[in-house]
C-alpha positions as CSV (number, residue, x, y, z in Angstrom):
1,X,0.0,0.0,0.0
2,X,1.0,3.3,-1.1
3,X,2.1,5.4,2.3
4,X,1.4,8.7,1.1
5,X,-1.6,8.3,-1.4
6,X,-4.0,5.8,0.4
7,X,-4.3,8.4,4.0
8,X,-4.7,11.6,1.2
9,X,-7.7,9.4,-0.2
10,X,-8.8,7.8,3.6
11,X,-8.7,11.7,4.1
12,X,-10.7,12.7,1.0
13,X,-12.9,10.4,1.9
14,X,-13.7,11.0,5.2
15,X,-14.0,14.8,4.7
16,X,-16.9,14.1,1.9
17,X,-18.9,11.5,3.9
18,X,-18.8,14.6,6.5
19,X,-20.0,16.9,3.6
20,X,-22.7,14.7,2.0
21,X,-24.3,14.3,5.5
22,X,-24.4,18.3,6.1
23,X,-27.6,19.5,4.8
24,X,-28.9,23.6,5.6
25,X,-31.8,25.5,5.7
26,X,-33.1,26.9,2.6
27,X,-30.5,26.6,-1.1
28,X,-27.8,28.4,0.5
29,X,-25.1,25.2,0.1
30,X,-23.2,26.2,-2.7
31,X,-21.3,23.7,-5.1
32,X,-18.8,24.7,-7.3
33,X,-16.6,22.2,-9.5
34,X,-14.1,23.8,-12.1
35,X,-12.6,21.4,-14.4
36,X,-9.0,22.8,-15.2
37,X,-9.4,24.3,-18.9
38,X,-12.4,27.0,-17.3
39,X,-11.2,30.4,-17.2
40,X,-11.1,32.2,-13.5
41,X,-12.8,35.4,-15.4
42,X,-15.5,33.5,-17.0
43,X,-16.6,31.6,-13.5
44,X,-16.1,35.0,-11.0
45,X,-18.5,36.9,-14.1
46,X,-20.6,34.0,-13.8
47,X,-20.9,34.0,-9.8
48,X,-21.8,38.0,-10.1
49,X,-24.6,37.1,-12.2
50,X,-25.6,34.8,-9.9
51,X,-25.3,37.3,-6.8
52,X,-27.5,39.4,-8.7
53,X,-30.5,37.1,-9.2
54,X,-30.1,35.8,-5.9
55,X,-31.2,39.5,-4.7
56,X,-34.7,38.6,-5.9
57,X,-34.9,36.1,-3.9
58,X,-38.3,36.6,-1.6
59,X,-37.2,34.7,2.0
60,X,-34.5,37.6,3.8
61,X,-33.0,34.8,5.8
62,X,-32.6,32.5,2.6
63,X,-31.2,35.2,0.7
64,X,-29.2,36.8,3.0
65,X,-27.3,33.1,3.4
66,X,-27.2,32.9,-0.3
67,X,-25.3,36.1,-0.9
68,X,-23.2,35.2,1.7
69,X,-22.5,32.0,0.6
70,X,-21.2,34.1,-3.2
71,X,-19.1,36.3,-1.7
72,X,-17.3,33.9,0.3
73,X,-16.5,31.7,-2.6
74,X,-15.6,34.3,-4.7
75,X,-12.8,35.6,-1.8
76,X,-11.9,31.8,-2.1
77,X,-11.3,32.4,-5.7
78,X,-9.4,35.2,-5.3
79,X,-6.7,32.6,-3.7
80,X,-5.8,31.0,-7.0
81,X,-4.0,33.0,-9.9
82,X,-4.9,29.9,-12.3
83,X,-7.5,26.7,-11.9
84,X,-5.1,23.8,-10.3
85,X,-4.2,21.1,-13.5
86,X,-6.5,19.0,-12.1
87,X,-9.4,21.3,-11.2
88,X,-11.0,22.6,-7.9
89,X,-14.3,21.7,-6.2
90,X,-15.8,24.1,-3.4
91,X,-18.5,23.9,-1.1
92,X,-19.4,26.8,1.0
93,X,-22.6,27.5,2.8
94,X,-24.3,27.7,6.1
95,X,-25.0,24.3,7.7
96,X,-27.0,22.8,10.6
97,X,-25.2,21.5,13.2
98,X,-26.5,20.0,17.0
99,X,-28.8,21.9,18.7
100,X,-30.3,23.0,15.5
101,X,-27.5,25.8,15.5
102,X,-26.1,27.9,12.5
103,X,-22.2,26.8,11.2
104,X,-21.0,29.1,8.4
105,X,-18.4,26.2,6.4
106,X,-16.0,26.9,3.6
107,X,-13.6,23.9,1.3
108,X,-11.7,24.0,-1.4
109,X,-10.5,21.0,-2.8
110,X,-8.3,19.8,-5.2
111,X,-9.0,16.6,-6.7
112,X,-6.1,14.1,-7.4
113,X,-7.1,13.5,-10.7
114,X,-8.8,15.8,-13.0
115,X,-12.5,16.0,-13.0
116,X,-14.2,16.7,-16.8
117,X,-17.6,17.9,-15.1
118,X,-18.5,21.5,-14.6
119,X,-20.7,22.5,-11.5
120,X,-22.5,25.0,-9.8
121,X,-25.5,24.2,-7.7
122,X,-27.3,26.0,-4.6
123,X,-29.1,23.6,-2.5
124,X,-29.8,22.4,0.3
125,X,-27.1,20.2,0.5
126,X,-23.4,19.4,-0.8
127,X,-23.1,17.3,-3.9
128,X,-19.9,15.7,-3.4
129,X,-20.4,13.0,-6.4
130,X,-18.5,14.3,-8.9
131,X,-15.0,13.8,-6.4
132,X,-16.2,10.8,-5.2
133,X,-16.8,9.5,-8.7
134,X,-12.9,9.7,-9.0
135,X,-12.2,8.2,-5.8
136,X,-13.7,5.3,-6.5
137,X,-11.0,5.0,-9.4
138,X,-8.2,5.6,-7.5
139,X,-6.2,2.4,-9.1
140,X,-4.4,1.9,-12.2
141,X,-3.8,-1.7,-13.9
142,X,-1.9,-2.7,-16.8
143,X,-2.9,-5.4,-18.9
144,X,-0.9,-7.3,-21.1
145,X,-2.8,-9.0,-24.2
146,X,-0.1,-11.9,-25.4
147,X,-0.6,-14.7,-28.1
148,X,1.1,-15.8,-31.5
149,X,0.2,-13.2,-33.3
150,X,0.8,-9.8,-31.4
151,X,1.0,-8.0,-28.2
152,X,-1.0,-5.3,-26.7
153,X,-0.1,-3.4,-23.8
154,X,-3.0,-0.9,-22.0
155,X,-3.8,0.6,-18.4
156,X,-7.6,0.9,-16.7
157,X,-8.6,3.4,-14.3
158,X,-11.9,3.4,-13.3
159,X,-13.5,3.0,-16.8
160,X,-10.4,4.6,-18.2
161,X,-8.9,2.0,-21.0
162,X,-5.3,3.4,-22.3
163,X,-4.1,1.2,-25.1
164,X,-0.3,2.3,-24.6
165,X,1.0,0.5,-27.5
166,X,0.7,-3.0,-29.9
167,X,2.9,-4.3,-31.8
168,X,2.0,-7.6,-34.3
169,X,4.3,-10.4,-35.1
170,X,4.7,-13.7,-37.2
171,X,6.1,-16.5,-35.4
172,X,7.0,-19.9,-37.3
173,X,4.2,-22.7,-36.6
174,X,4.7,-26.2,-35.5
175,X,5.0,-28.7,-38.6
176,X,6.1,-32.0,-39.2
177,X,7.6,-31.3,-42.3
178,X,11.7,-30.8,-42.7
179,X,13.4,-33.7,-43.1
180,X,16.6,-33.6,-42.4
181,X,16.2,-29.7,-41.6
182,X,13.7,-30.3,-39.0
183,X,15.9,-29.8,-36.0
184,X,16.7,-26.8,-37.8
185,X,13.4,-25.4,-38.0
186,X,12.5,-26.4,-34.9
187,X,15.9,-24.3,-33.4
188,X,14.6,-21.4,-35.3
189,X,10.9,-21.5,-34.2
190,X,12.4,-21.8,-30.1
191,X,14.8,-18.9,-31.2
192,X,12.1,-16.7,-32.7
193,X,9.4,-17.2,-29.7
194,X,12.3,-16.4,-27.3
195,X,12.9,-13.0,-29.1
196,X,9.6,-12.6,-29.0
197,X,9.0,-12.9,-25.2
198,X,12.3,-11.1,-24.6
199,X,10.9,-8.1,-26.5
200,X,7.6,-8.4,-25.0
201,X,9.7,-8.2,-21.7
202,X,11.4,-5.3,-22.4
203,X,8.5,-2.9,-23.9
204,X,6.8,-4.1,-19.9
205,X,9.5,-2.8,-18.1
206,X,9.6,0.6,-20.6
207,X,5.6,1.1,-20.2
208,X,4.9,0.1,-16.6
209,X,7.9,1.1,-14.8
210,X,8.3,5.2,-13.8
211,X,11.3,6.0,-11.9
212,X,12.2,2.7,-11.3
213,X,9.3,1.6,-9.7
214,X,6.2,-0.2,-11.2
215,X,3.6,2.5,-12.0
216,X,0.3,0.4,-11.7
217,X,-1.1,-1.0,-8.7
218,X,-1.2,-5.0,-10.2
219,X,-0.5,-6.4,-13.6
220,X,-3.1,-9.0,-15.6
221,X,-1.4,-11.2,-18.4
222,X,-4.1,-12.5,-20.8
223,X,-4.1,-14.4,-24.0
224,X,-5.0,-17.7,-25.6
225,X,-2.0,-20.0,-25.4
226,X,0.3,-20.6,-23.2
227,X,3.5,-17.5,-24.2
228,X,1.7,-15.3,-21.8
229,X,2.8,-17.8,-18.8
230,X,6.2,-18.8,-20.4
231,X,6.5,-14.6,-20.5
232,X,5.3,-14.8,-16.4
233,X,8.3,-17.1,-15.8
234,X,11.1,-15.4,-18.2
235,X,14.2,-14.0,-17.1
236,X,13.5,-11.1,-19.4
237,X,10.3,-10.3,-17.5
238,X,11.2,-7.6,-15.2
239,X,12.1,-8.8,-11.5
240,X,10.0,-5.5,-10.2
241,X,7.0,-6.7,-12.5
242,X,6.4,-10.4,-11.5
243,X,4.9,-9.3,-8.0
244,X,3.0,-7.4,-9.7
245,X,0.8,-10.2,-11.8
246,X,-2.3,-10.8,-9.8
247,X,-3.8,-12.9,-12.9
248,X,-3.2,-14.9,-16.0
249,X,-6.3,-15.6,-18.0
250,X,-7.3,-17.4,-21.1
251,X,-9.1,-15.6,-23.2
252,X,-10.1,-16.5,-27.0
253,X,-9.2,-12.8,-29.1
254,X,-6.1,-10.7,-29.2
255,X,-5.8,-7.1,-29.6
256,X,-8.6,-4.8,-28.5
257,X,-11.3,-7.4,-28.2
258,X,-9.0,-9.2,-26.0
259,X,-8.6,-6.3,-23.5
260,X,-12.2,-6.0,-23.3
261,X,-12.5,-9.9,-22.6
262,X,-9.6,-9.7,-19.8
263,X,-11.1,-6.6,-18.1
264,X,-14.7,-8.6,-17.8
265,X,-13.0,-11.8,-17.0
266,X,-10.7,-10.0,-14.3
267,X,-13.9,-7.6,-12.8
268,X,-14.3,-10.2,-9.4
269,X,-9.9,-10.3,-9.1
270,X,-9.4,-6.4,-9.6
271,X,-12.4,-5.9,-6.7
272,X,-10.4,-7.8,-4.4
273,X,-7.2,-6.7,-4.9
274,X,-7.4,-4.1,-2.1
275,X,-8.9,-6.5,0.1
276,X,-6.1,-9.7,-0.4
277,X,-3.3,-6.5,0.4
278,X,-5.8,-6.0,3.8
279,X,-5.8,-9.7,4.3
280,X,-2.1,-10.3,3.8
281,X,-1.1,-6.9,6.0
282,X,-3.1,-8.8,9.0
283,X,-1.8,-12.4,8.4
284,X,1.8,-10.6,9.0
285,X,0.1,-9.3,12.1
286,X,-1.4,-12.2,13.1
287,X,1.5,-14.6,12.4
288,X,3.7,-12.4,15.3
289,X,1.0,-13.1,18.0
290,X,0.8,-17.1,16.5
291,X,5.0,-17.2,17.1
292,X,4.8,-15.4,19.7
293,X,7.3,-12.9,19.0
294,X,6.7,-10.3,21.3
295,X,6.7,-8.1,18.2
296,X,3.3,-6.9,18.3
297,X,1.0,-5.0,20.6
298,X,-3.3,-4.3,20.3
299,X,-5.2,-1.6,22.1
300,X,-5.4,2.4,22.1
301,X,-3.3,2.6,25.2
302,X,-0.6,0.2,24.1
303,X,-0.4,0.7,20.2
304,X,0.2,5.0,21.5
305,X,2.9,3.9,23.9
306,X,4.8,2.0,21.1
307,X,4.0,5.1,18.6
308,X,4.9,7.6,21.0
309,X,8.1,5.2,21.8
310,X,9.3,5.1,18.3
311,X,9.0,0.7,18.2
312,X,6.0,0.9,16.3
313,X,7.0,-0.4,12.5
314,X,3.0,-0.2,11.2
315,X,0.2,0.8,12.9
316,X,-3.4,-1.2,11.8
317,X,-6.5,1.2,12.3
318,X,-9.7,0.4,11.5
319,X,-11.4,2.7,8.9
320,X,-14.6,3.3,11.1
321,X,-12.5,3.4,14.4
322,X,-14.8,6.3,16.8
323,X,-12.3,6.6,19.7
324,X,-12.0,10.3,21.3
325,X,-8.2,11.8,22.7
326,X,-8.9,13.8,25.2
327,X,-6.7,16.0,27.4
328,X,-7.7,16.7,31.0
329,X,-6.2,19.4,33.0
330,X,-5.9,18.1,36.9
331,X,-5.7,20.6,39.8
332,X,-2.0,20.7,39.7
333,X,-1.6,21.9,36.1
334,X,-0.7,18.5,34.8
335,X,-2.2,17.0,31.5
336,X,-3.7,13.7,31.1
337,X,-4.4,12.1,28.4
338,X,-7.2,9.4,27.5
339,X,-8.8,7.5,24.6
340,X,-12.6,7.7,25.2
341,X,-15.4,5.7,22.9
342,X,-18.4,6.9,22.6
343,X,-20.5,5.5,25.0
344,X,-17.8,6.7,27.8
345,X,-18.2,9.4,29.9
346,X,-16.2,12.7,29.8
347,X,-16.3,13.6,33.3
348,X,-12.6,12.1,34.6
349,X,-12.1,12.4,38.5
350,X,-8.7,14.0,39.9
351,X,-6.5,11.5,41.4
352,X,-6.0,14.1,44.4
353,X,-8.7,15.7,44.6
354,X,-11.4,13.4,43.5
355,X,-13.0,16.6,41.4
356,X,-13.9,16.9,38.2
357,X,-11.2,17.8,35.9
358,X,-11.1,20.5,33.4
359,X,-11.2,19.2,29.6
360,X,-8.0,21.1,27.9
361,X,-9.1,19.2,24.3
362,X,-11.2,17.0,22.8
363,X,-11.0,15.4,19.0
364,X,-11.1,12.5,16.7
365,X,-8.3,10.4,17.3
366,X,-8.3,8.8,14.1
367,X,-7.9,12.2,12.7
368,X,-5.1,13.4,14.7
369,X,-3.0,10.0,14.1
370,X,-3.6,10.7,10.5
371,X,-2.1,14.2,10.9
372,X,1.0,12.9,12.9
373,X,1.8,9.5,12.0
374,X,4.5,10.6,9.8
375,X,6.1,13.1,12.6
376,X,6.2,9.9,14.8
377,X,7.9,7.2,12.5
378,X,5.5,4.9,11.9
379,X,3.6,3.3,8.9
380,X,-0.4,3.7,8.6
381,X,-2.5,1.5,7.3
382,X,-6.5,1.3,7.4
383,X,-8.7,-1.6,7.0
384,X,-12.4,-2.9,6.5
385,X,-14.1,-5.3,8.8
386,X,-15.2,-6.8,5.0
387,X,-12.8,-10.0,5.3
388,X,-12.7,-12.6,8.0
389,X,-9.0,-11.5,9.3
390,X,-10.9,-7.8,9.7
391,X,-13.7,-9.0,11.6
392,X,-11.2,-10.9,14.0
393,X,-9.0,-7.7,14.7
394,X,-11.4,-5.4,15.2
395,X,-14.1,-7.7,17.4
396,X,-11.2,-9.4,18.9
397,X,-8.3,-6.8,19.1
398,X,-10.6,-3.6,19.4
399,X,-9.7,-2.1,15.6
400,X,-6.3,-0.8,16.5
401,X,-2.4,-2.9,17.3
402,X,1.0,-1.8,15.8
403,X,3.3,-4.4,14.5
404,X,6.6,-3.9,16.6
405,X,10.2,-3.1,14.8
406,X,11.4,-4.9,18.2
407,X,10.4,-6.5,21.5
408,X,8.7,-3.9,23.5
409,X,7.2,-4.5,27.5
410,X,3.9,-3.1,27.9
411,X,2.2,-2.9,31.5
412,X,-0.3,-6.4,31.8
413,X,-3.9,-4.1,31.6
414,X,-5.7,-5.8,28.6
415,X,-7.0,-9.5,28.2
416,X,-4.6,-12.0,28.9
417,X,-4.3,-14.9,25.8
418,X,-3.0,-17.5,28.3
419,X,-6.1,-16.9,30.7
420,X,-8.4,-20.1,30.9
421,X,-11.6,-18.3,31.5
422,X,-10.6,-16.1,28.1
423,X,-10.0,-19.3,26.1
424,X,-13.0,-21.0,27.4
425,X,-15.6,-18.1,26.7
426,X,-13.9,-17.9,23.2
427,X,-15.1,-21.8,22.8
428,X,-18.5,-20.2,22.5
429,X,-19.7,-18.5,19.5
430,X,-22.3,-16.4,21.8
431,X,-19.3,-15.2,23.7
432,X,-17.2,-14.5,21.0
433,X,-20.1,-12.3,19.0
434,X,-20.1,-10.5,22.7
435,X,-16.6,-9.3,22.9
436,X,-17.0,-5.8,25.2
437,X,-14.2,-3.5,23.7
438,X,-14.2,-1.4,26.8
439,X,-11.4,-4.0,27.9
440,X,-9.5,-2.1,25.2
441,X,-9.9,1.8,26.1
């Protein structure tokens, strides 16, 4: 997994979930997607049109918002000189928050990857489809369409196809025929197919590797006989590439009727390729606690300790993890910090003084390690609950453990594995749906 790209996206993400679920009173949610070849002139000209109908408009409270709403995207404009390349989406306007109060909100986004849709809308809610549209293709494949009578190499993104390059080719056919030059013939057919494969090799390595790493996320080899496994298995198939193959697939055409075969024969394999990386990340994770390394850890409290320690190698969240960090202030000036869920309460007693103490700050804490993972030497990585291994860590493990660069003593607070009464409960499938994750806060 990429360790830059996939938090941007889990960011992304989050941010528009947030948006989509925003809605306001009246049309005063403003929408405004650029793609990158409009002109900054042509949109500010249109948004002062806009202003001026929106002066008709008969509610005051409505229209006030509205105008509003205009004039603070137009100072947002004002921030650019030029439409980023790949375009900018904003979404300004007043939103409802609890207590039925009155947030004024303001977001401008650029895409990473250019959006072809031009948008303004005033409503009563965000429209965040046309970024999440390119979300949802954040992955690029190659594909490499291989029999006896040509190559074709092309990349998919979403429903992006990219035919990158083909090349056709004549190679001598098996025959019985020869004589005594039939040894001869058959030297020259092995000799042809291996230039063949070697050139096939080496046009890979030049289309889908960029600065000497691959620059697709998995590679599908398709064709009808069998030169797209002997390429698989070459020497001349670059050593980067070959981990890179997730599937080899039969398919009856070559050339561009191939590619479409291979992409509706691979649909199911591309789906899952996130998911096997997920599984695979948590095998690793699970295999330390099987061994019985020592190099692994599970829980808020513990996982932060190794973080904040610097012996965390990767640290596993859980996507939907709702855990609060809060920092209390106690009566001698001294901070404390704790990891709350959500059905906890916020009211933490003084050790001294038995009082109430005062809440310094309060926030997402799967937000804030997104911010600072990087600052504190450690890998990221999210995942579902959508596979078996998923369900396990976050039922069993409480959606958050760090795979350890080293052996690392933590103080004996959490469920013990080599308890009896643990292991029995866990015999029972009514027990085990009933894990409380409070044992993990």
């Amino acid at each position: 997994m990429d360790d830059i790209d996939h938090i941007e996206i889990w960011k992304m993400k989050k941010l528009l979930k947030t948006l989509a679920k925003a809605k306001g009173n009246g049309t005063s949610m403003i929408t405004l997607a650029l793609p990158p070849d409009k002109s900054l002139p042509y949109v500010n000209s249109m948004l002062t049109n806009e202003y001026g109908t929106a002066t008709n408009i008969k509610s005051r409270v409505n229209k006030l918002s509205v105008l509003s709403a205009i004039t603070s995207t137009q100072q947002k404009l004002k921030q650019y000189k030029t439409i980023p390349k790949n375009g900018l989406v904003i979404y300004c306007g007043t939103i409802l928050i609890d207590g039925n109060k009155e947030k004024k909100v303001t977001y401008d986004i650029e895409p990473f990857k250019p959006i072809n849709q031009f948008m303004y809308l005033c409503d009563s809610r965000f429209h965040t489809e046309v970024i999440e549209n390119i979300l949802g293709a954040e992955d690029k494949y190659g594909f490499i369409i291989m029999d006896g009578n040509g190559v074709l190499y092309a990349t998919l993104c979403g429903n992006d196809q990219d035919i990158l390059h083909q090349f056709s080719v004549d190679l001598p056919k098996k025959h019985g025929r020869g004589g005594q030059s039939a040894l001869r013939f058959s030297r020259l057919r092995v000799e042809a197919r291996n230039n063949y494969i070697r050139k096939v090799g080496e046009l890979a390595t030049h289309y889908f590797i960029s600065n000497d790493i691959p620059n697709v996320k998995g590679l599908i080899l398709a064709g009808s006989a069998e030169l797209k496994v002997e390429l698989s298995e070459s020497q001349h198939f670059d050593g980067r590439l070959k981990p890179k193959v997730i599937s080899i697939i039969d398919i009856a055409y070559g050339g561009a009727n191939g590619l479409n075969q291979a992409i509706e024969l691979s649909a199911e394999t591309l789906s899952n390729v996130k998911l096997v990386e997920e599984k695979k990340l948590l095998e690793s994770y699970f295999h330390e606690i099987t061994m019985d390394t020592g190099k692994f850890c599970f829980g808020i409290k513990n996982s932060m300790m190794a973080v904040e320690a610097g012996v965390s190698d990767t640290l596993i969240v859980w996507e939907n993890l709702d855990l609060k960090m809060c920092v209390f202030i106690d009566s001698d000036g001294k901070e404390h910090v704790e990891y709350l869920n959500k059905d906890q309460d916020l009211n933490k007693l003084d050790p001294v003084t038995n009082m109430h103490m005062e809440i310094k700050s309060c926030e997402d804490w799967i937000d804030w390690i997104a911010e600072n993972y990087k600052k504190m030497g450690t890998k990221l990585e999210f995942i579902t609950d959508r596979s078996s291994e998923g369900t396990q860590f976050v039922k069993g493990f409480g959606g958050v453990g760090c795979i350890l660069r080293w052996n690392m003593e933590f103080p004996d607070e959490f469920i013990d594995f080599d308890n009896e009464e643990y292991n029995d409960n866990n015999d029972s499938d009514e027990n085990n749906s009933e894990i409380d994750l409070d044992d993990f806060f």
